[in-house]
N, C-alpha and C positions, 0 to 999 in steps of 0.2 A: 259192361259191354258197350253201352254209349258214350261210354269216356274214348273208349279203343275210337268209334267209328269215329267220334267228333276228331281225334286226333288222326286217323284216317286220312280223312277227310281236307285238313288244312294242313299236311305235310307230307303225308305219302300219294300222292296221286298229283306231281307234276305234271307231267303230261295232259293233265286235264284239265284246264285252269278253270271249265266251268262247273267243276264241284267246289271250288273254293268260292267261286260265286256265291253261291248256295249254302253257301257251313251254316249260315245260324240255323238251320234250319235244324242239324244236327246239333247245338249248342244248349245250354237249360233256360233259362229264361232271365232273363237282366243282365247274361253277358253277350258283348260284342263278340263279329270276329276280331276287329283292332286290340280290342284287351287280351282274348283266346292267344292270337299270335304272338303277345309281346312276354307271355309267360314262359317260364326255360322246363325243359320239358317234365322234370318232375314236381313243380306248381303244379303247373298242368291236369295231370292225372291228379293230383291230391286237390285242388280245386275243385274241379271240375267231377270230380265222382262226390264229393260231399255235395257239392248244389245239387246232382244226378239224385243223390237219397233224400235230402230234404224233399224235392219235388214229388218224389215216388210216395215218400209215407204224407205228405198234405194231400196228395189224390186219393189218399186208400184211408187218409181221416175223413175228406170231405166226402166217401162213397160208406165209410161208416163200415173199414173190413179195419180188423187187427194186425198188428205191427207182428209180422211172422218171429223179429227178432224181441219182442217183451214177452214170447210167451204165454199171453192171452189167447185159448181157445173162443172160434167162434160162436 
């Protein structure tokens, strides 16, 4: 779902230029928009959703919940 908005974000909503202002904000962490934009659209999504789950499961190691996808009960 944050892959859709971040791509959203810096290619469907011409009309608005000041949401592309603002993309990193939807972006993961350590990419640019200049990088985000130079990738062809299916980099894109497959980039951009593996940084999306890295990020997701190091919040929920650093908060000390289980990886829903290992299997581990809490």
């Amino acid at each position: 779902m944050r892959t859709f908005q971040a791509y959203f974000v810096l290619w469907l909503v011409p009309e608005k230029p000041q949401f592309r202002e603002h993309a990193d904000a939807f972006l993961p962490d350590g990419l640019s928009v200049e990088e985000a934009s130079a990738l062809e659209r299916d980099r894109f999504f497959l980039k951009l959703t593996e940084m999306f789950a890295a990020e997701i499961a190091a919040k929920r190691r650093a908060a000390h919940l289980p990886d829903p996808l290992s299997g581990e009960k809490p």
